[in-house]
C-alpha positions in Angstrom: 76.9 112.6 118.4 79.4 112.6 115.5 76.3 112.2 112.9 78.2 109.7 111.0 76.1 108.2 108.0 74.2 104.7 109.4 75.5 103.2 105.8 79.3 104.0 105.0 80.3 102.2 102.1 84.0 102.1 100.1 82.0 102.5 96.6 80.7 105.9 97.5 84.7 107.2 97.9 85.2 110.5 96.2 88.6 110.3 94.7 88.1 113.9 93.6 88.1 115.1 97.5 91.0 113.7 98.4 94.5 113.1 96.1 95.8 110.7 98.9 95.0 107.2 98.2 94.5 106.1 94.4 91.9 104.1 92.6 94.3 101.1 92.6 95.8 101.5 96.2 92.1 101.2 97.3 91.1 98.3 95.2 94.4 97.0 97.0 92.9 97.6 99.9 89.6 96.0 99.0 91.4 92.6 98.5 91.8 92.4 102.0 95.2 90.9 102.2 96.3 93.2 104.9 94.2 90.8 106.9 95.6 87.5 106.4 99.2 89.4 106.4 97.9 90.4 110.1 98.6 94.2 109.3 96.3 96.7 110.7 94.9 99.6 109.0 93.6 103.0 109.8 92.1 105.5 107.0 92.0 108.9 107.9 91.8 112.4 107.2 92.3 116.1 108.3 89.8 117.6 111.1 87.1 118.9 109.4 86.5 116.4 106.7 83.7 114.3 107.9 80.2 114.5 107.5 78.2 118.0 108.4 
């Protein structure tokens, strides 16, 4: 019901849309040491911001 795209992918990020998170934070997040650290992580955004 939330018509969220079948294929979400990281590369598709527009860093124009949001001022947030930065090109390097992300790649940061892209290594995926938050993992092995055992930290969990949750991306999000103000209501209204998804996909129409």
């Amino acid at each position: 019901m939330a018509l969220l795209p079948r294929i979400h992918d990281l590369n598709e990020y527009d860093f124009k849309f949001s001022s947030s998170i930065g090109i390097r934070q992300m790649k940061q997040l892209r290594e995926l040491l938050w993992v092995d650290q055992l930290y969990n992580l949750v991306l999000m955004g103000p209501s209204g911001t998804g996909n129409e």
